[in-house]
BATI-930887 format. One record per atom (N, C-alpha, C): x, y, z. Coordinates in steps of 0.1 Angstrom, whole numbers, padded with zeros to 4 digits, always signed. Atoms other than C-alpha are relative to their C-alpha. Example, Ala and Ser with C-alpha at 12.3 -4.5 7.8 and 13.67 -1.06 7.14 Angstrom:
% BATI-930887
+0009-0012+0000;+0123-0045+0078;+0009+0012+0000;-0009-0011+0000;+0137-0011+0071;-0008+0011+0008;
***
This chain:
% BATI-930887
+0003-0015+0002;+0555+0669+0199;+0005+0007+0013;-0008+0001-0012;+0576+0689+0221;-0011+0013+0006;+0006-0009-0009;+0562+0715+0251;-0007+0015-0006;+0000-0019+0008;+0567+0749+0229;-0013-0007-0013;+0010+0000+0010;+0544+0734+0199;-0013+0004+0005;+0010+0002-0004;+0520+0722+0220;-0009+0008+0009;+0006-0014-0009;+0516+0755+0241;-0004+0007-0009;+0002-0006+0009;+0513+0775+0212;-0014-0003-0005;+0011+0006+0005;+0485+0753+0195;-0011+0005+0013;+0012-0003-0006;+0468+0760+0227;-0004+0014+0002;+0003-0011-0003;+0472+0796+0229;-0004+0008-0009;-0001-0011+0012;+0476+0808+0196;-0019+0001-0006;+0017+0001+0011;+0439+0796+0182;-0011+0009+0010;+0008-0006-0016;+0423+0809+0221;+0002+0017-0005;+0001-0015+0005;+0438+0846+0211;-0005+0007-0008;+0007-0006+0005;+0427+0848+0184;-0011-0001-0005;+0015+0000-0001;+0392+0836+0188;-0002+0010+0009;+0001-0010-0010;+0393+0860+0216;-0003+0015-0002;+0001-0011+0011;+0406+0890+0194;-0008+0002-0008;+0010-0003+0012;+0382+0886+0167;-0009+0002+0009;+0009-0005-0006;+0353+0887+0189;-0003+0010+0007;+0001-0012-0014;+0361+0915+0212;-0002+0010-0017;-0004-0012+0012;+0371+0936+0179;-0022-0003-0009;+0011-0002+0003;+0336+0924+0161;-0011+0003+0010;+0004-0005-0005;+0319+0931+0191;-0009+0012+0003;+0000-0009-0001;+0326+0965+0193;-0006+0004-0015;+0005-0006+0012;+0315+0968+0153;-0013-0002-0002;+0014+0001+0001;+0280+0953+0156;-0007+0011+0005;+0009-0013-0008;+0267+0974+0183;+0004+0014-0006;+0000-0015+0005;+0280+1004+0168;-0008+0003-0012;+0010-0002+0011;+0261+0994+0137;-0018+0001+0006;+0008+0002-0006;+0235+0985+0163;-0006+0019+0005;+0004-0017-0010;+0234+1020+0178;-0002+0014-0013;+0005-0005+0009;+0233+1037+0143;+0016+0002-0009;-0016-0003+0003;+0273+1040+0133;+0004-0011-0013;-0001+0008+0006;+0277+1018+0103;+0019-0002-0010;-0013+0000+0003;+0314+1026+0098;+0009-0014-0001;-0007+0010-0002;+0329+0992+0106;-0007-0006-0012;+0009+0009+0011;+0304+0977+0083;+0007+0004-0015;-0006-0005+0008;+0316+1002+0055;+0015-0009-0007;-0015+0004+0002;+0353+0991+0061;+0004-0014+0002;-0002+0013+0003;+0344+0956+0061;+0010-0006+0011;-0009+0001-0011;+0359+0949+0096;-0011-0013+0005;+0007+0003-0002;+0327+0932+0105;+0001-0021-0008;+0000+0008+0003;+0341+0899+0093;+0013-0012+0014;-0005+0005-0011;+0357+0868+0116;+0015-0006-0005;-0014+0002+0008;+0389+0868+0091;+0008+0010+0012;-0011-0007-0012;+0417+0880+0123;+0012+0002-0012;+0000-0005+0010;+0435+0889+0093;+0001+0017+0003;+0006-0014+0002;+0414+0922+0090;+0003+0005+0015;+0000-0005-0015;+0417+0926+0132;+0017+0000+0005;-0011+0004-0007;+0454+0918+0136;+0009+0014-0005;-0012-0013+0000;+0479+0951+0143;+0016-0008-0002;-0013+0010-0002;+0514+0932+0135;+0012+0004+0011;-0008-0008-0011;+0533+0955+0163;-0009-0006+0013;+0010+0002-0014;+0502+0952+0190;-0002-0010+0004;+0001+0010-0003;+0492+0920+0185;+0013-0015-0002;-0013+0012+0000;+0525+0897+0175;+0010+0007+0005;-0019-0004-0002;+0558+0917+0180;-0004+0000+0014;+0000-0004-0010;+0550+0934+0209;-0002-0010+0012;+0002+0005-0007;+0535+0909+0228;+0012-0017+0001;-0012+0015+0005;+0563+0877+0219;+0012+0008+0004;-0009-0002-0006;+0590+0902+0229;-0001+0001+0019;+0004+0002-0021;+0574+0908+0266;+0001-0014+0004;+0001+0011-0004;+0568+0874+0269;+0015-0009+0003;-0018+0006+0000;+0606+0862+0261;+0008+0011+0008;-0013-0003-0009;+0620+0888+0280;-0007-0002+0015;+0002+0004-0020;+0599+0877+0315;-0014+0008+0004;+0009-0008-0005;+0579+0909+0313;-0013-0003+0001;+0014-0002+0002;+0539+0917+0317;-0004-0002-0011;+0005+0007+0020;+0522+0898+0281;-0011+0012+0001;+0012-0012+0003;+0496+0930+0270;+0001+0003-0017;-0001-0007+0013;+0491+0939+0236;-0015+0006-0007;+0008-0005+0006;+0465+0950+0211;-0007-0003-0016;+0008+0003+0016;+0441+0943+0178;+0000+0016-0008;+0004-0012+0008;+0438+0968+0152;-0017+0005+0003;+0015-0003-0008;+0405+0987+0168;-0006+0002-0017;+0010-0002+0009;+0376+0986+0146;-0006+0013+0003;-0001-0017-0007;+0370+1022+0137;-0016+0002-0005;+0013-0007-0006;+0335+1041+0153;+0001+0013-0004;+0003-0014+0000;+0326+1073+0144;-0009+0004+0008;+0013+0003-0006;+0307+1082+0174;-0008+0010-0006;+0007-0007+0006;+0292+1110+0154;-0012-0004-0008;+0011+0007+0004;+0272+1087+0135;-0007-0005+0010;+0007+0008-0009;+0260+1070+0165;-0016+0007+0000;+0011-0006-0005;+0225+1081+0176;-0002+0005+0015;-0007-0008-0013;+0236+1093+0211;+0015-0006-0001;-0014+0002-0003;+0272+1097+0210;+0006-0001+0015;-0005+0001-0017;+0279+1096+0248;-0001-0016+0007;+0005+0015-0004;+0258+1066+0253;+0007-0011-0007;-0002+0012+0012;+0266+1048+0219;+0015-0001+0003;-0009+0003-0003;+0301+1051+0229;+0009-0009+0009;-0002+0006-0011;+0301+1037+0262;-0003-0015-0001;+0007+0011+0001;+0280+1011+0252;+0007-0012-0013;-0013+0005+0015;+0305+1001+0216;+0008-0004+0011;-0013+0005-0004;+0334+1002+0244;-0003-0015+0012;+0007+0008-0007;+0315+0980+0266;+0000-0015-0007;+0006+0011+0010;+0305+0954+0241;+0012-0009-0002;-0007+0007+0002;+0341+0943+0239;+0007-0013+0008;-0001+0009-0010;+0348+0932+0270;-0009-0008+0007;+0014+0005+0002;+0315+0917+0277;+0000-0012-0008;-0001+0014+0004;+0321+0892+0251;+0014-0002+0002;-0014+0011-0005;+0354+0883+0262;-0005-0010+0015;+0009+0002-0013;+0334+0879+0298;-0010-0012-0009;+0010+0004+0006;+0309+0858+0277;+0005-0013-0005;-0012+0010+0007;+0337+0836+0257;+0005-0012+0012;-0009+0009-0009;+0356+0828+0288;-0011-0006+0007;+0015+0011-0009;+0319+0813+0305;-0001-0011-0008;+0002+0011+0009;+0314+0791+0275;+0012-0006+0000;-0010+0014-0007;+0349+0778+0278;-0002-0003+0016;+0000+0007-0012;+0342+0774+0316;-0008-0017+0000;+0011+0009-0003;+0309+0754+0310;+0009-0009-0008;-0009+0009+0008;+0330+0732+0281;+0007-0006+0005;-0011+0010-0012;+0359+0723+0308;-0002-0004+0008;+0008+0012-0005;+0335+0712+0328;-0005-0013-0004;+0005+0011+0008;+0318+0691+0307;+0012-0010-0003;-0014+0007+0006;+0351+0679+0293;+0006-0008+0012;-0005+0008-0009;+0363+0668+0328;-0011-0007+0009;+0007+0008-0007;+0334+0651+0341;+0002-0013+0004;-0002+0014-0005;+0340+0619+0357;+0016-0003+0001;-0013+0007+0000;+0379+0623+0358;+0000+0001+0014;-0007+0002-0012;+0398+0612+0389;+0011+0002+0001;-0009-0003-0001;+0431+0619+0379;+0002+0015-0011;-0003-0009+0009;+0448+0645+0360;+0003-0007-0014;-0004+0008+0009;+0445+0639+0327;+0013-0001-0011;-0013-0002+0005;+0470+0632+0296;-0005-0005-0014;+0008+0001+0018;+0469+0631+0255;-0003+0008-0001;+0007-0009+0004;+0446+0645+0239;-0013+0007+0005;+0008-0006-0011;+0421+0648+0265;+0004+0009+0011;-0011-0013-0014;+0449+0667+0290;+0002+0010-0009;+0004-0013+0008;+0453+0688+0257;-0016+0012-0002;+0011-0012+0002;+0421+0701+0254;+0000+0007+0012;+0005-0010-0009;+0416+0709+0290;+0008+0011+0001;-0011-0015-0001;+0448+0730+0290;-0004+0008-0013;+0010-0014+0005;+0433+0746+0258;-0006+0007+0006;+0013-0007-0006;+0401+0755+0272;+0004+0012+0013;-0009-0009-0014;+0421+0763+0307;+0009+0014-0005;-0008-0012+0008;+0444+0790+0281;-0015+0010-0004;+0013-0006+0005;+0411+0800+0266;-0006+0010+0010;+0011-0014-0009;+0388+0815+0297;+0018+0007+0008;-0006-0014-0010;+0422+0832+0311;+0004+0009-0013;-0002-0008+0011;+0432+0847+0277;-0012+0009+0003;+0012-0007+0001;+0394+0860+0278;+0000+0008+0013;+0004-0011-0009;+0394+0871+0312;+0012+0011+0002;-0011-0011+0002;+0427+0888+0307;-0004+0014-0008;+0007-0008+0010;+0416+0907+0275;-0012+0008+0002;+0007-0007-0008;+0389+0918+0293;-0001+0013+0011;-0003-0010-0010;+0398+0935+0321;+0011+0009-0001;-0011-0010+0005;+0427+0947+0305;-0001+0013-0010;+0009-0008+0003;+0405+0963+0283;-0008+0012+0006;+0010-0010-0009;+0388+0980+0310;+0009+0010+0005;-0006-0007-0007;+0417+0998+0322;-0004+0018-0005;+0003-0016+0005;+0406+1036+0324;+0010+0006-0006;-0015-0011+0008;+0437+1048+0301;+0001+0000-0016;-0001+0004+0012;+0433+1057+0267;+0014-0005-0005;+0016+0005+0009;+0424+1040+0242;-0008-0011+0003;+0002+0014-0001;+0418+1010+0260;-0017+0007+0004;+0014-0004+0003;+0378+1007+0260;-0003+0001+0016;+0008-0003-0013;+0376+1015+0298;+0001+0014-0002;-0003-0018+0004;+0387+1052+0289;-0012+0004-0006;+0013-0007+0006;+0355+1058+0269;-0006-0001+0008;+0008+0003-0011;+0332+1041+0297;+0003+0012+0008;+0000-0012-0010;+0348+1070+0322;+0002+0014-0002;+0002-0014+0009;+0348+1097+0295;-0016+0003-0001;+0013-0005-0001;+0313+1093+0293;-0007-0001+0014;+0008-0004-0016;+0303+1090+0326;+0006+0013+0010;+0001-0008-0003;+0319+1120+0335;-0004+0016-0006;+0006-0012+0003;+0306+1158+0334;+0007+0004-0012;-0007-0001+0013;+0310+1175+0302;+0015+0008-0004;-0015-0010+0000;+0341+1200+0309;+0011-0011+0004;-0008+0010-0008;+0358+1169+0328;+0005-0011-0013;+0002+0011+0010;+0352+1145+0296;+0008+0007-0006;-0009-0005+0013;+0367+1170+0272;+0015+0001+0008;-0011-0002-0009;+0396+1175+0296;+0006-0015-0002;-0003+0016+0001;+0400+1134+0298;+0003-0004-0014;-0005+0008+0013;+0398+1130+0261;+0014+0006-0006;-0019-0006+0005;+0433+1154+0254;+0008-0006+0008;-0012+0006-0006;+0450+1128+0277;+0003-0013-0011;-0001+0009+0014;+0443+1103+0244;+0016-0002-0006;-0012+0002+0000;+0479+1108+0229;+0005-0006+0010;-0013+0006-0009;+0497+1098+0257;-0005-0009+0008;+0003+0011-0003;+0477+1069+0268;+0008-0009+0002;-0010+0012+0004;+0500+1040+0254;+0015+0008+0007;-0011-0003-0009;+0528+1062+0270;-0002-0001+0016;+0002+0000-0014;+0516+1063+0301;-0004-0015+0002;+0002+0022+0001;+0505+1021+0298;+0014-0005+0001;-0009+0000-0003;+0542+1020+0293;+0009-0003+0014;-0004-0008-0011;+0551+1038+0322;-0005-0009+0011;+0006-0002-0013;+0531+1025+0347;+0001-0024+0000;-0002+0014+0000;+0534+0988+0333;+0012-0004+0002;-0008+0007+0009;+0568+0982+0320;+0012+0011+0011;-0010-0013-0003;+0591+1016+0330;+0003-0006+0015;-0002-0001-0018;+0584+1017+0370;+0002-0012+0006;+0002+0013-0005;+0578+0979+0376;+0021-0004-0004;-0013+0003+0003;+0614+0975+0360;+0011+0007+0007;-0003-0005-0009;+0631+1002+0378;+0002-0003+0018;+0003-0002-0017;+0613+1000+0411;-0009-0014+0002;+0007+0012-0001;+0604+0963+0414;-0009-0003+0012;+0007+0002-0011;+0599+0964+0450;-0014+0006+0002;+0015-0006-0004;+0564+0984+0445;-0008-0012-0006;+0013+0007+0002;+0547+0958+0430;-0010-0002-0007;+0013-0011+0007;+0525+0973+0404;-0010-0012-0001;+0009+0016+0006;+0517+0939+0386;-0005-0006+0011;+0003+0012-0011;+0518+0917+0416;-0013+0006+0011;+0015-0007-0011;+0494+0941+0437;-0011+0006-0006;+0011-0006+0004;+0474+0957+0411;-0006-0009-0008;+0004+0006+0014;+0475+0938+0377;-0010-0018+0008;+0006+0017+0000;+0471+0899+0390;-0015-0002+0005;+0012+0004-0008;+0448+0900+0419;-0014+0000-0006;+0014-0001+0006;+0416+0911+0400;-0004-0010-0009;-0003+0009+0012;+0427+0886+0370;-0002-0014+0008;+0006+0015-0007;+0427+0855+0396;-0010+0002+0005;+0014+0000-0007;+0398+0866+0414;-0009-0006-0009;+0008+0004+0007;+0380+0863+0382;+0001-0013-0007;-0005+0013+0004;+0396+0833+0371;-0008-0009+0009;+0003+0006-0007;+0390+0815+0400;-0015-0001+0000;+0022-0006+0004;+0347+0827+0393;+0003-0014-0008;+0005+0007+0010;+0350+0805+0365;+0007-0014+0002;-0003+0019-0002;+0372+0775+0377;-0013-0002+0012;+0013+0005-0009;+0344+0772+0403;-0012-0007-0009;+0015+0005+0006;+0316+0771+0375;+0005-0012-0005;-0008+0012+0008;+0339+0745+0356;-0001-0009+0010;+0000+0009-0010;+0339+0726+0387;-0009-0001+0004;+0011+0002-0004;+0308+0728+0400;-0007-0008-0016;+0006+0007+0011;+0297+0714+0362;+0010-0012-0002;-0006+0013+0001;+0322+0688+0363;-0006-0006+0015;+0006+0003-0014;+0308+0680+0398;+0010-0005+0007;
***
């Protein structure tokens, strides 16, 4: 079984356990907070199927990847009406919240697991036991990726609502008419300038550092549980 299968097998099943949970996440609590919309539209199920955008989540992301670029993409968002919520300000924050939270949550439980899994080795391993750990190893960075990438304050990514609601109310409405040109400006600030103007660095100074910091959180816990 050659290299490309066997990367795949470990990435492809990790994303989209990853995707489904961030996307149901966000539809519990909003049924939780009073918003029963997701429930309605039957989103509220662990079929990725119902979560998968075929541009956001496959094209887009399998062309970046083959041409070298930054891998980012997107699920079809499970749709909130924060109007139903029972505080829309809060319930919002707290829906966008909920996503990345369990990707943060996912990638702990694969940490404790690749601990477990390597306990007592001395070497690096190989088979089907060196497979799983590079699963698991695909697994918590997918999650901690999806996570914090999530967070980025730019609509529509779910850190945009978090700093929509935490600011004043003339400021919020002002922040929410930069919505359209969100994904343009994600572009821009990912793909455009980094390509252009390499020497700044965007990725390498902004994007990675936060992504290993937290990575490395959880190879510690994996290690400290492998002992």
């Amino acid at each position: 079984m050659n290299d490309t299968l066997l990367t795949a097998l470990a990435l492809i099943p990790a994303l989209v356990i990853a995707i489904v949970f961030h996307e149901i996440a966000h539809g519990w609590v909003a049924l939780a907070l009073g918003d029963p919309t997701a429930k309605e539209r039957k989103r509220l199920t662990l079929n990725p199927i119902r979560h998968v955008d075929p541009f956001g989540t496959l094209i887009l992301p399998g062309l970046l990847a083959l041409s070298g670029l930054p891998v980012f993409g997107w699920a079809k968002p499970v749709p909130v009406n924060k109007w139903r919520l029972n505080n829309p300000r809060f319930g919002m924050m707290a829906v966008a919240a909920a996503g990345p939270l369990t990707n943060l949550v996912l990638a702990t439980i694969g940490a404790i697991m690749l601990g477990l899994l390597a306990r007592g080795l001395t070497a690096p391993p190989d088979g089907l036991l060196g497979f799983g750990v590079t699963a698991l190893y695909s697994f918590i960075l997918i999650n901690i990726f999806l996570a914090l990438f999530n967070l980025l304050p730019i609509p529509p990514f779910d850190g945009s609502h978090i700093v929509e609601g935490l600011l004043p109310g003339k400021a919020a409405v002002a922040f929410d008419k930069l919505r359209p040109y969100g994904l343009m400006l994600l572009f821009l600030v990912l793909l455009v300038i980094p390509y252009f103007f390499p020497g700044l660095g965007i990725v390498e100074r902004v994007v990675v550092p936060p992504v290993e910091w937290v990575q490395n959180r959880f190879i510690t816990l994996a290690s400290w549980i492998a002992g």
